[in-house]
ZAZARO-74340 format. One record per residue: x, y, z of N, C-alpha, C in turn; residue in one letter. Coordinates in steps of 0.1 Angstrom, whole numbers, padded with zeros to 4 digits, always signed. Layout:
<drentis>
XYZXYZXYZA;...
</drentis>
This chain:
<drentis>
+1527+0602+0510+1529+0617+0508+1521+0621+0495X;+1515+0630+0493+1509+0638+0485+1516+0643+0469X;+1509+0633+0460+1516+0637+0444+1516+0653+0441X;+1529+0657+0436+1525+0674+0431+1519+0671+0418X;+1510+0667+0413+1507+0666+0397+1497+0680+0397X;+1501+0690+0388+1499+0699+0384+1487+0700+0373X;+1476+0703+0375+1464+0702+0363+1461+0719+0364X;+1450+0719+0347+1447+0730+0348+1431+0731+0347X;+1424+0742+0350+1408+0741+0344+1406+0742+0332X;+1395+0733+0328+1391+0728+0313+1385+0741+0305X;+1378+0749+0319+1370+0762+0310+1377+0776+0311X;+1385+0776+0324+1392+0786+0325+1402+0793+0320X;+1418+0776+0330+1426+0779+0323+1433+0777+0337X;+1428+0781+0346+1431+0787+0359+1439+0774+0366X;+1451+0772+0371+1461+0762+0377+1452+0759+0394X;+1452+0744+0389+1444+0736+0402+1453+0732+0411X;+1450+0725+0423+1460+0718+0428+1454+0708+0424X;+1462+0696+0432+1467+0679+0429+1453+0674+0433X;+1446+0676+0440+1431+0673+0443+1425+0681+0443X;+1425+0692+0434+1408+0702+0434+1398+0691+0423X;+1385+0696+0430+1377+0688+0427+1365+0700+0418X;+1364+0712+0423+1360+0724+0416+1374+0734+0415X;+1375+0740+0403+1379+0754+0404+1377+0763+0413X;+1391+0766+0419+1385+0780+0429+1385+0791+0427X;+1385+0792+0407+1383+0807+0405+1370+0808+0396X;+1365+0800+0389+1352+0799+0383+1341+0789+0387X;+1347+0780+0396+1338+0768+0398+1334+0761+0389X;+1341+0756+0382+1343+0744+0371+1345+0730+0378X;+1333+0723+0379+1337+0706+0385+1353+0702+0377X;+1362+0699+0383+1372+0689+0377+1371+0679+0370X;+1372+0675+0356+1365+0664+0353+1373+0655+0348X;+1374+0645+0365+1386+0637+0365+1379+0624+0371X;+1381+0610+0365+1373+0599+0367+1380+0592+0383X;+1372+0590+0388+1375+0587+0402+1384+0574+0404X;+1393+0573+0411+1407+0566+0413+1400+0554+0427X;+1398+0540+0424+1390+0533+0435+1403+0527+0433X;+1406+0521+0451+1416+0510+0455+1417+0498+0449X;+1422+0490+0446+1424+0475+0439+1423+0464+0451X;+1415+0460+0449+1411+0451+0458+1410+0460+0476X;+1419+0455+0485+1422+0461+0499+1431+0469+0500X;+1441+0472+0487+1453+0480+0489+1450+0493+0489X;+1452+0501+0498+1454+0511+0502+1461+0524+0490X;+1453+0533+0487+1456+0545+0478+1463+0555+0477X;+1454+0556+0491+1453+0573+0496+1447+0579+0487X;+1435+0574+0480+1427+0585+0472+1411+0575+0476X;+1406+0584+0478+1391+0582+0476+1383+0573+0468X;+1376+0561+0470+1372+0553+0462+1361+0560+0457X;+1353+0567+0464+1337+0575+0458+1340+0582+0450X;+1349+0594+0455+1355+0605+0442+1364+0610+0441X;+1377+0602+0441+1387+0601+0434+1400+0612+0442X;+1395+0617+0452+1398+0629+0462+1410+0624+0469X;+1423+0629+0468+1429+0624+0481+1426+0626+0497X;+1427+0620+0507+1429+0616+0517+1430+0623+0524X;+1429+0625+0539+1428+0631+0553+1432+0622+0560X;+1445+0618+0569+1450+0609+0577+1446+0617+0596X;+1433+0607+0598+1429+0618+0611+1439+0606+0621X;+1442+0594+0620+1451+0586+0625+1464+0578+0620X;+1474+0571+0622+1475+0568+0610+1471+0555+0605X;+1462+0544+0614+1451+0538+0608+1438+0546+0603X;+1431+0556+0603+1420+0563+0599+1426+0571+0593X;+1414+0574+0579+1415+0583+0566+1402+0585+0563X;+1402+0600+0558+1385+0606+0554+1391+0615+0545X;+1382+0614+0534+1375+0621+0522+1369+0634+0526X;+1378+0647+0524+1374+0660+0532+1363+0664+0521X;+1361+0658+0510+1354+0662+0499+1338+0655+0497X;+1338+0640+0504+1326+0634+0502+1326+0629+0518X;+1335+0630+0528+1330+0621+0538+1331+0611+0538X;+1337+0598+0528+1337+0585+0529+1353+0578+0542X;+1349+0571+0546+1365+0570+0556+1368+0558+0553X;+1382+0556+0557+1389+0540+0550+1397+0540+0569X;+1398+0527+0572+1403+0527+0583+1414+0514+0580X;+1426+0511+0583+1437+0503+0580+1443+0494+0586X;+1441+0480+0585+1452+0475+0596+1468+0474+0594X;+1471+0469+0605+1486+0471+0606+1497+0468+0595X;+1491+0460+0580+1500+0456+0571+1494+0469+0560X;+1488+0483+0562+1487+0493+0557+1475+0488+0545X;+1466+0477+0544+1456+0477+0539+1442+0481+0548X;+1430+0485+0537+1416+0488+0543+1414+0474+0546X;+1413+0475+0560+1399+0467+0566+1388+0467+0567X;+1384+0480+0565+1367+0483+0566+1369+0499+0559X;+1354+0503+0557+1353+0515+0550+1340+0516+0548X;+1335+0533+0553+1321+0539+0550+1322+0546+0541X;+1321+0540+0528+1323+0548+0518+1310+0557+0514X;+1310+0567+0509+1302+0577+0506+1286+0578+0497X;+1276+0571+0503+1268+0566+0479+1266+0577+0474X;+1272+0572+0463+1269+0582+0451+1257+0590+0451X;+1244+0588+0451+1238+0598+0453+1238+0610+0464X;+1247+0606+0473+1251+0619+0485+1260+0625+0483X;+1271+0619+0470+1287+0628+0467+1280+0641+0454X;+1266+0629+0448+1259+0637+0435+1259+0652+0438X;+1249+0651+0453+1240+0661+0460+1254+0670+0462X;+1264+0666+0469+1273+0677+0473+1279+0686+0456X;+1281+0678+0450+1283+0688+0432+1270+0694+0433X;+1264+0693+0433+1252+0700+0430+1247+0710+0437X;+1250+0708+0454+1254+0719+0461+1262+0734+0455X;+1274+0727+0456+1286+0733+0452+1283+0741+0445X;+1274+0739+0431+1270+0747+0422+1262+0753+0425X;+1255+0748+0430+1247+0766+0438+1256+0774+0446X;+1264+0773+0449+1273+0779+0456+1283+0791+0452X;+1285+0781+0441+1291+0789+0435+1281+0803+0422X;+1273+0798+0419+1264+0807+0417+1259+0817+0425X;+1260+0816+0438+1257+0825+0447+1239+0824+0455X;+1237+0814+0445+1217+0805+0452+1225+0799+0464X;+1223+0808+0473+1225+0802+0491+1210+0792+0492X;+1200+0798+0491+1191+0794+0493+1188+0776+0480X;+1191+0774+0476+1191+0765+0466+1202+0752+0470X;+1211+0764+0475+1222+0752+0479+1218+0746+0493X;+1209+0756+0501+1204+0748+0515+1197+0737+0513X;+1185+0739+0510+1177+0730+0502+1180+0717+0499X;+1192+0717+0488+1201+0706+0482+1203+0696+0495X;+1214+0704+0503+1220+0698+0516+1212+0693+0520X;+1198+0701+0528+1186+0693+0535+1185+0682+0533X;+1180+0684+0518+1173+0667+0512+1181+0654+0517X;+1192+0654+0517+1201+0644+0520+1203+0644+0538X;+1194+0657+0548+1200+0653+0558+1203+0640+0569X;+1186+0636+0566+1186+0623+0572+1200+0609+0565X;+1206+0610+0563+1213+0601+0557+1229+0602+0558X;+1233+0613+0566+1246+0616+0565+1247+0626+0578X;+1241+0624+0592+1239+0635+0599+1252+0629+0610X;+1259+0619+0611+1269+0613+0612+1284+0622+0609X;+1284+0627+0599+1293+0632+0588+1297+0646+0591X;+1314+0649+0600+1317+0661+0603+1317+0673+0589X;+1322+0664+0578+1318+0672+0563+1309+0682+0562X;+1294+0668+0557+1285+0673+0557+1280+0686+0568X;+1283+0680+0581+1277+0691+0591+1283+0705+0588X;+1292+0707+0585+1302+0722+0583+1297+0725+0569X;+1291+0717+0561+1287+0722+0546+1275+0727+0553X;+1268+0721+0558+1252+0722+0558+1254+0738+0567X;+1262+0735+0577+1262+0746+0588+1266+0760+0581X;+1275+0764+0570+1275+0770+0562+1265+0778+0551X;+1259+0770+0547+1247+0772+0540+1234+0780+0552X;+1233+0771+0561+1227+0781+0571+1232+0793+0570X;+1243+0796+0572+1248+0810+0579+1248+0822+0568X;+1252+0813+0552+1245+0822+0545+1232+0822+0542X;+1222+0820+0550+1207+0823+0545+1204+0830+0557X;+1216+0832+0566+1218+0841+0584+1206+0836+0588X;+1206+0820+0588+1202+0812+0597+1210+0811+0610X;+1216+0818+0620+1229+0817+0628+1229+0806+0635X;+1217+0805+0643+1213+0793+0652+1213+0780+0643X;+1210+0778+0637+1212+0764+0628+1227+0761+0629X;+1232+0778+0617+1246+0771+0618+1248+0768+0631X;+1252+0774+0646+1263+0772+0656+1256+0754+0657X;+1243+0751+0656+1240+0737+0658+1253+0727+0656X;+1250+0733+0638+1256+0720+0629+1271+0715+0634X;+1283+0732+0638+1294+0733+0642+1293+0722+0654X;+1282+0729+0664+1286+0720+0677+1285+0701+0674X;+1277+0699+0664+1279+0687+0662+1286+0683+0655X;+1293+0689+0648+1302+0682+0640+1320+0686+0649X;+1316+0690+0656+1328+0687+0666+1329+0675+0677X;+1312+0673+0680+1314+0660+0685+1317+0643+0672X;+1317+0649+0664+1318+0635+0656+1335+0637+0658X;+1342+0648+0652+1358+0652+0646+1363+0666+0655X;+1361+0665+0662+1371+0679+0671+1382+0684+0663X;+1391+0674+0660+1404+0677+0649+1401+0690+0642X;+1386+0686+0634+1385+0692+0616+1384+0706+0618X;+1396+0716+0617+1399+0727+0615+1388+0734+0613X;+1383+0735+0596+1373+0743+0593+1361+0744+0601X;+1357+0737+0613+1342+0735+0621+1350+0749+0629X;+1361+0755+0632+1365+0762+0642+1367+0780+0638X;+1366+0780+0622+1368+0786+0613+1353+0789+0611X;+1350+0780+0607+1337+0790+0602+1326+0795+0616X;+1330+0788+0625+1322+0793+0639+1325+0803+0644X;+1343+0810+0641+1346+0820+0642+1339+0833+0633X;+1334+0825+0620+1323+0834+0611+1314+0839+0617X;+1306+0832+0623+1291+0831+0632+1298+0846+0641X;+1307+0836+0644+1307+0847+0661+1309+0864+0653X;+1317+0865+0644+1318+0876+0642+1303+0882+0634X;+1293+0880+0632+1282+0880+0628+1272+0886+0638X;+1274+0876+0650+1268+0877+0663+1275+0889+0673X;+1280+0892+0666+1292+0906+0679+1296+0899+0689X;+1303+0888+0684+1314+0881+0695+1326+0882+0693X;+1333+0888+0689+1345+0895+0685+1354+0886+0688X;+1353+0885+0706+1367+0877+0711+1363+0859+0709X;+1351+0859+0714+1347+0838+0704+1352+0839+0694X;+1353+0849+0685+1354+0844+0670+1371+0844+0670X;+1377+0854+0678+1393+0853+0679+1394+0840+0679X;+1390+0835+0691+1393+0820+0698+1393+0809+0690X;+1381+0807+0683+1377+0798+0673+1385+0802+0660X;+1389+0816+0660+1393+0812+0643+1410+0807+0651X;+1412+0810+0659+1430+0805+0662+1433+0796+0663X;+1423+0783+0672+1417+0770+0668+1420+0769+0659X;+1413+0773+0652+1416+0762+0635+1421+0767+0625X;+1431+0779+0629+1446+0782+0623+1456+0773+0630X;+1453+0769+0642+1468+0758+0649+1462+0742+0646X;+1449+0740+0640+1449+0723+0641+1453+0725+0623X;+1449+0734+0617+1451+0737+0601+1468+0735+0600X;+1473+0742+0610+1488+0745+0606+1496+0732+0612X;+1492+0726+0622+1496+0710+0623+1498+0702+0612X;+1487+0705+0603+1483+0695+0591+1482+0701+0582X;+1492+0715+0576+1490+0722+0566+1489+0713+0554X;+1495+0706+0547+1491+0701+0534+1481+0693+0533X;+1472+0693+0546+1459+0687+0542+1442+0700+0543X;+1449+0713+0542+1440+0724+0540+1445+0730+0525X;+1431+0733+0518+1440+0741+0509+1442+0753+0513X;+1448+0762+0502+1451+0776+0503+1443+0786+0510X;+1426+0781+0498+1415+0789+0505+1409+0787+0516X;+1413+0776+0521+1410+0772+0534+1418+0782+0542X;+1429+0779+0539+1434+0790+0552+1436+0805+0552X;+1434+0806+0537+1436+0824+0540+1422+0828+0544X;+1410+0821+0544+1401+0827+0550+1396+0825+0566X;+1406+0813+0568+1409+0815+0584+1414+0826+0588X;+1424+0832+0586+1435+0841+0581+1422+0854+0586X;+1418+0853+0576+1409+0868+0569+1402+0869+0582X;+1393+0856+0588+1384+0859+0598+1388+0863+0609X;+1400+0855+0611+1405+0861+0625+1413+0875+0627X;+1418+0883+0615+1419+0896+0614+1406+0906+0613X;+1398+0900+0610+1380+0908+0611+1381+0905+0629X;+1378+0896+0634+1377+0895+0647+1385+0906+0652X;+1399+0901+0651+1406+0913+0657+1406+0928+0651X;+1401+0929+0646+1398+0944+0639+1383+0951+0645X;+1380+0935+0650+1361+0942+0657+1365+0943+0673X;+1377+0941+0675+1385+0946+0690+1392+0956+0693X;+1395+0964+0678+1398+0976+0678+1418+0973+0677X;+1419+0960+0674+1434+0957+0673+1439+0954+0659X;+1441+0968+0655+1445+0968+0640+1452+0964+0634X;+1467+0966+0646+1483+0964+0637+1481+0945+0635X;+1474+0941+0645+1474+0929+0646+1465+0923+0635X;+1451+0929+0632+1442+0924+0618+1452+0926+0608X;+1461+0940+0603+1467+0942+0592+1475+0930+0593X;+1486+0922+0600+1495+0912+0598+1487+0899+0593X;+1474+0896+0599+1466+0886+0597+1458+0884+0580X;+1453+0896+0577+1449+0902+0565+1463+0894+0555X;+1474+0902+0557+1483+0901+0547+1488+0883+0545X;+1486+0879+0557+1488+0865+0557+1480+0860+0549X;+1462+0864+0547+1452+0857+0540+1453+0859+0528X;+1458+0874+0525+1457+0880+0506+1474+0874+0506X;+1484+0865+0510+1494+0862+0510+1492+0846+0503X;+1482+0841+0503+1476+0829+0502+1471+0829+0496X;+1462+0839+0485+1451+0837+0475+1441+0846+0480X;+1438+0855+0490+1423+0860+0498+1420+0874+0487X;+1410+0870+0480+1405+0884+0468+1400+0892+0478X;+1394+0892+0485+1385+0902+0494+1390+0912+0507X;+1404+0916+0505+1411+0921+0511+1404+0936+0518X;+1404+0944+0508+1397+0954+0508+1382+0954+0519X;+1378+0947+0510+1363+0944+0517+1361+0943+0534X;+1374+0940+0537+1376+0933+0555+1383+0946+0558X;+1389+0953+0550+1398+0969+0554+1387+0977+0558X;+1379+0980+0551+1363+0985+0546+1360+0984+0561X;+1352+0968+0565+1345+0968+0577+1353+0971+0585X;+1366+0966+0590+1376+0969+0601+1381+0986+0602X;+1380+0990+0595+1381+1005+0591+1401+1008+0595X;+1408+0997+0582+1419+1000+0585+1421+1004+0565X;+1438+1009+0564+1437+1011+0552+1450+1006+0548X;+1446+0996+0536+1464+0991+0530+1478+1001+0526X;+1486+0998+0539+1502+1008+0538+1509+0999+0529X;+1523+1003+0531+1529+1001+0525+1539+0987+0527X;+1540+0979+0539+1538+0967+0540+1524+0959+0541X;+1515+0963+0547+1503+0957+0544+1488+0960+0539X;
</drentis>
């Protein structure tokens, strides 16, 4: 089960959860020294960086942060493990920081460099497919999504952010489909999404349904996402052309 240990940001101030690895209000790396297994015993944290765990079975575990996986035999120790090299967990901080600076183009770049070497990696694919989509590379992104569903079908956010695409592309009802996808595999496994994960599931699939002309239904969806942490409320009222009452 998942520790509540409560941290705060170093530059901010701003209350993390129990595995943020950036800030999600300044983008401040966490600067917490990475937690490796002792010998074969089993953690549940990340030997590359320090991240807790994704249980995709309950022999298999992956690192939603670096991609590294621990797989378990039946006395609950690693048997084997693709752990992540440091030079490709480096490149993802380094991404990130472009990211959060808003250099889309800087942060593609970053990703590329490392593609040959991690093209395996449902993570990576949804980072990388990301970064396409903001440089509205579209076709790249849907690439990256379609393959990183053949590695992990499971991984919620590949269904979420394709629902981005579609709503880009004037697919209104794909993007319904896909963002509800990965509101029901998210909500199976809620404490393994964070917050911002889902309120922008949340957000997208009320833009979908607001590019269908089905408001009352975007307003409940909206309120779910700004219910979660979603700053950009407004912004999705704006394009959907609805306006915040007095429950939502």
């Amino acid at each position: 089960m998942r520790q509540n240990v409560i941290m705060y940001c170093s530059k901010c101030g701003y209350k993390l959860g129990d595995d943020a690895v950036f800030c999600s209000k300044c983008g401040e790396r966490v600067k917490a020294e990475p937690t490796a297994p002792k010998s074969n015993v089993f953690t549940n944290k990340c030997e590359s960086c320090g991240a807790f765990l994704k249980k995709l079975t309950p022999n298999h575990y992956i690192c939603e942060y670096c991609g590294s996986e621990y797989f378990l035999n039946n006395e609950r120790e690693v048997e084997s493990s693709k752990i992540t090299d440091k030079e490709i967990w480096d490149l993802f901080c380094k991404a990130a920081e472009f990211e959060t600076q808003n250099n889309f183009q800087a942060e593609l770049q970053c990703l590329r460099s490392i593609e040959g070497k991690v093209r395996d990696n449902a993570l990576y694919l949804v980072k990388l497919g990301r970064a396409y989509r903001r440089n509205d590379m579209l076709q790249q992104a849907v690439e990256c999504y379609e393959k990183a569903k053949e590695i992990n079908p499971e991984y919620a956010s590949i269904y979420t952010n394709m629902g981005a695409v579609y709503v880009l592309t004037n697919r209104p009802k794909d993007a319904e489909a896909a963002c509800r996808k990965g509101i029901e595999l998210m909500s199976r496994n809620r404490k393994e999404y964070t917050d911002s994960d889902y309120a922008v599931a949340h957000s997208n699939l009320a833009v979908a349904l607001g590019k269908q002309g089905k408001k009352e239904e975007a307003k409940k969806y909206l309120k779910i996402a700004e219910d979660n942490g979603y700053k950009n409320g407004d912004a999705v009222r704006k394009m959907i052309g609805i306006k915040k009452g007095w429950f939502f």
